[in-house]
C-alpha positions in Angstrom: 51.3 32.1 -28.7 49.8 35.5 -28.1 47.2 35.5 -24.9 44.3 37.1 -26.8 44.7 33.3 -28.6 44.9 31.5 -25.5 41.9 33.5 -24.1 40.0 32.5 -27.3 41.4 29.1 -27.2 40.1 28.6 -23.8 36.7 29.9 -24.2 36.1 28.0 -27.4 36.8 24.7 -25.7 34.9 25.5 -22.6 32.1 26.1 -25.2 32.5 23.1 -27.1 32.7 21.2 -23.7 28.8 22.9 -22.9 27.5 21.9 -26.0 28.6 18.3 -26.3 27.6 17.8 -22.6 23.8 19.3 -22.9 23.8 17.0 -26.0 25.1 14.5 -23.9 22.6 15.0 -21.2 19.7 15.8 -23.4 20.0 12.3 -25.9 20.0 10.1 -22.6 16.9 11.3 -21.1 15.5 11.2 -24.6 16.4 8.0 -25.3 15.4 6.4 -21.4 12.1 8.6 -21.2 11.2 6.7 -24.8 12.3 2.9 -23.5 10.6 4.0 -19.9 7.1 4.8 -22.6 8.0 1.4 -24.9 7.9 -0.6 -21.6 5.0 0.8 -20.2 3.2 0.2 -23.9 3.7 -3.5 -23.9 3.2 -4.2 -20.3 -0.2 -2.6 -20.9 -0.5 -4.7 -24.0 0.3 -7.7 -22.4 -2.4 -7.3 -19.3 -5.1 -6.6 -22.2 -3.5 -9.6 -24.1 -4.3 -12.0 -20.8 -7.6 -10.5 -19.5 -8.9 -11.4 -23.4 -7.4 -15.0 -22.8 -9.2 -15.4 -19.6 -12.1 -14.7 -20.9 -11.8 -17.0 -24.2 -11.7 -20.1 -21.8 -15.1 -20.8 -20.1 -15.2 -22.6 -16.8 -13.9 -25.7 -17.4 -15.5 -27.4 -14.7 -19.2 -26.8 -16.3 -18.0 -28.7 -19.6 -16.7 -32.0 -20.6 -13.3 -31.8 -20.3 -11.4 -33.9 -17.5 -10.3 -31.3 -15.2 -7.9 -34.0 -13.8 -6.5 -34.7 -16.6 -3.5 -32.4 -17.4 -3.0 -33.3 -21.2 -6.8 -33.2 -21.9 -6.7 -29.5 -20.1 -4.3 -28.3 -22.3 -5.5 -29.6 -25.2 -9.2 -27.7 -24.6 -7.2 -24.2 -23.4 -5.4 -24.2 -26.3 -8.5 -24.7 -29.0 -10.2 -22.4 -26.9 -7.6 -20.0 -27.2 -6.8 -20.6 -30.9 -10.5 -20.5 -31.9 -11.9 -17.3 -29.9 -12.1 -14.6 -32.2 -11.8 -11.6 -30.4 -8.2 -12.9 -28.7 -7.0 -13.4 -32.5 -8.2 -9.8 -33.4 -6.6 -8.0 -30.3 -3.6 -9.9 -31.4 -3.7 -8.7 -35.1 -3.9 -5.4 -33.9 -0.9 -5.5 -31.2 1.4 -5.4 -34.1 -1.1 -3.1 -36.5 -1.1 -0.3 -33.9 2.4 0.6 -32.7 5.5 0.8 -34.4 7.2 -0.4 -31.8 5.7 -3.8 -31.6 7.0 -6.3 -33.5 5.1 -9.4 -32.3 2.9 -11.0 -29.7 2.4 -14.4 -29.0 0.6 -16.8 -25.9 3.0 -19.5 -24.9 2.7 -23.0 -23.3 4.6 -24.1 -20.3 6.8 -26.0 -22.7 8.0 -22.7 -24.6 5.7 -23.7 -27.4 3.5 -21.1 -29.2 -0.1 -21.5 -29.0 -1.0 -18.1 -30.4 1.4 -15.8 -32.8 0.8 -13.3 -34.7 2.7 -15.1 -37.4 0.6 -18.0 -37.9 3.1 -20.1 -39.3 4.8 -20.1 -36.0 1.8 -21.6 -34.1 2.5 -25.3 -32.5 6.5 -24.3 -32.7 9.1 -23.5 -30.2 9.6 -20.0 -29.4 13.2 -18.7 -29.3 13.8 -16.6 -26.4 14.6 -13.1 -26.1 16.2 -10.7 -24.0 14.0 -8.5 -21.7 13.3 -5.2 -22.2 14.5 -4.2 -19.1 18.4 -5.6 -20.2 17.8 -2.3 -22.2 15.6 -0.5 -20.7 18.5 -0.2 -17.5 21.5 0.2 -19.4 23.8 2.9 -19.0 23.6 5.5 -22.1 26.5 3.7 -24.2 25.4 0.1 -23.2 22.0 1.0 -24.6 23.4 2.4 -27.8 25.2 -0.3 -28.4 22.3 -2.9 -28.1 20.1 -0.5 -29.7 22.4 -0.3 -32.8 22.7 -4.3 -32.6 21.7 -5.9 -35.8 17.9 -7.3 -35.7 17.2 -7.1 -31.9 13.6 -6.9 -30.3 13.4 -7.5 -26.6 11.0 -9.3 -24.6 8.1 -8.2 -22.3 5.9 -10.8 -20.7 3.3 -11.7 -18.2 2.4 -14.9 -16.4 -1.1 -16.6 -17.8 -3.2 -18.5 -15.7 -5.8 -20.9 -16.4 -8.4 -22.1 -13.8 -6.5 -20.8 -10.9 -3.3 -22.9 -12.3 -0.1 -21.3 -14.3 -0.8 -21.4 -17.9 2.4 -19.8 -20.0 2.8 -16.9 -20.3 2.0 -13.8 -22.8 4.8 -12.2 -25.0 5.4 -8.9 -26.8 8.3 -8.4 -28.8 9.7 -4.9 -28.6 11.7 -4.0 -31.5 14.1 -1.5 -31.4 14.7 -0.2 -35.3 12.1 2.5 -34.3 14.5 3.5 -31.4 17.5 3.5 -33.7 16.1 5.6 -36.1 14.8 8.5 -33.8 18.0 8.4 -31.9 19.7 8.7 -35.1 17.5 11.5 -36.4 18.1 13.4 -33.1 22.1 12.8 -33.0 21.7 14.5 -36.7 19.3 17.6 -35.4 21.9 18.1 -32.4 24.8 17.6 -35.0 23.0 20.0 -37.1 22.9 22.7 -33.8 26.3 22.2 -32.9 27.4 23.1 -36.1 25.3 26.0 -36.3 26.6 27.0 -33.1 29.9 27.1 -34.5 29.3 29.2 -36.8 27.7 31.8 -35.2 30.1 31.2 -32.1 32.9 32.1 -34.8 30.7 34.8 -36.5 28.9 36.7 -34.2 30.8 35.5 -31.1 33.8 35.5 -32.4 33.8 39.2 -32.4 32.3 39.3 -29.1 35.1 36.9 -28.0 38.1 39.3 -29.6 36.7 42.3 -27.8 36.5 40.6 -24.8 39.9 39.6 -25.2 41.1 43.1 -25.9 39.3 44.3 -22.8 40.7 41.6 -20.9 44.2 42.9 -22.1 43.4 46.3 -21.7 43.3 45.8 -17.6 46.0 43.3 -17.7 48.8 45.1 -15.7 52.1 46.0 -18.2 55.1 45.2 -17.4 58.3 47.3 -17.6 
């Protein structure tokens, strides 16, 4: 093995070692800096989401309703909620608006929806979900390996309440195919770069790299 091979040898993996390191680097903090901006959009969704519900349910005190009745409160929050039209239109839009979202819904105490986006869901029990945060905390690999996890949307929520008592809570689902793909499309861009840096490492600075390597041989002391 002649030295000007080890000298190229050497430099080409301490090269390699750069670039897959900034890639490294570069794709976490991509990836973190876009869950940091997913949470910060549904948490902002979800306080809009419960200021529009507490102002869908009058005073219930200056109406009919039993206020010491807990089954006939519930009954009149929920119709109140289901029936006030600008709730069900910020709702529709939740999902309309960002790719990210995948739904939104305003839950009961007992886990059951009151208020989804898919309608067909309304009355039914609501299957939890991870929170965002499971994600959003991860190390780099843990988060590409939920991200890449078949069908997952994560959870962000907020406490509701209702005449100064705890009323459910508001949910938006967070889905993560968006995620997945812009991930993907940047490991193919940086793929894409390395490659290209290849090349002209073995075009361009492969000539760069002999001549260094001859003048590096060139001061090398002979022997004999």
């Amino acid at each position: 093995m002649t030295r000007k091979f080890i000298i190229v040898f050497v430099i080409t993996t301490l090269f390699t070692a750069l670039v897959v390191g900034f890639s490294w680097f570069y794709l976490s903090q991509l990836l973190r800096q876009r869950l940091l901006w997913a949470d910060e959009t549904a948490s902002q969704l979800t306080n809009q989401l419960e200021y529009a519900a507490s102002k869908a349910v009058p005073d219930l005190t200056s109406t009919r309703v039993d206020t010491a009745n807990p089954k006939e409160m519930r009954t009149a929050i929920t119709n109140y909620l289901q029936t006030d039209t600008n709730l069900n239109e910020m709702l529709e839009s939740v999902v309309g608006n960002s790719r990210i979202i995948y739904d939104a819904a305003i839950i009961d105490p007992d886990g059951i929806a009151i208020l989804d986006t898919n309608p067909v869901l309304n009355g039914k029990p609501v299957t939890a979900r991870p929170n965002l945060s499971v994600l959003r905390d991860a190390g780099f690999l843990a988060q590409l390996r939920l991200l890449y996890s078949p069908g997952k949307v994560y959870d962000v929520s907020i406490g509701l309440e209702m005449d100064k008592q705890v009323f459910g809570s508001i949910h938006v689902g967070v889905s993560t195919v968006f995620f997945a793909q812009r991930t993907y499309a940047a490991t193919a861009t940086g793929g894409v770069l390395f490659g290209s840096g290849d090349f002209l490492f073995a075009g361009a600075g492969g000539g760069g790299i002999e001549c260094g390597a001859r003048s590096i041989e060139s001061h090398q002391p002979k022997s004999g």
